[in-house]
N, C-alpha and C positions, 0 to 999 in steps of 0.2 A: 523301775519305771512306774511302778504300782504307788510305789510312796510319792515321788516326785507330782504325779496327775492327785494324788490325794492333795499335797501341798498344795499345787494350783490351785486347786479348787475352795481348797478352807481360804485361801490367801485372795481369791477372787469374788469370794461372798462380800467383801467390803470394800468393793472398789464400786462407782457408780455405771459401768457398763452392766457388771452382776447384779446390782438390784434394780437395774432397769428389764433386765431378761426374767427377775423371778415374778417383778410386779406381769409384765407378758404375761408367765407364763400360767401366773394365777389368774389372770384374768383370761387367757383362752380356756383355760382347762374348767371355771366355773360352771357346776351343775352337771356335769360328765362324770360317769363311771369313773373307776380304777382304769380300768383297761384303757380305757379310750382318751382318757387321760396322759396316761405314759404315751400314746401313738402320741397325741398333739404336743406334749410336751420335748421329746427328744428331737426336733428340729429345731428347735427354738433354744435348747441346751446347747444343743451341739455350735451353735452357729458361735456364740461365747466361747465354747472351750477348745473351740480350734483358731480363736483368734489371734491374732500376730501377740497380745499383750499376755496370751497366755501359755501359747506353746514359749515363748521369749524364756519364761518364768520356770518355768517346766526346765529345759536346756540349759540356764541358769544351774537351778538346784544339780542336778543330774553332773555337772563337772564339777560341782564342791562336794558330789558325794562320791565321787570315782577318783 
């Protein structure tokens, strides 16, 4: 499952829903610590990597690798 959420996620960096959430989330996270950072950032990740186009992908991989 580890590999599979890796996959999504490399394979999700270049879709334009992905770089619409990383421009977010650099622009929420601008001028913020580390720490407070990661708080603002992991909702805004999350909301992409539980989307319908990426669990799909996810579930995908996962029956050509079983």
């Amino acid at each position: 499952m580890i590999a599979a959420l890796d996959l999504a996620e490399r394979i999700g960096r270049h879709t334009r829903d992905a770089v619409t959430t990383v421009k977010r989330i650099v622009h929420t996270t601008r001028g913020h610590d580390e720490s407070t950072a990661f708080t603002l950032q992991d909702p805004i990740s999350n909301r992409l990597m539980t989307s319908p186009q990426a669990v799909a992908g996810a579930q995908r991989f996962t029956r050509r690798a079983t």
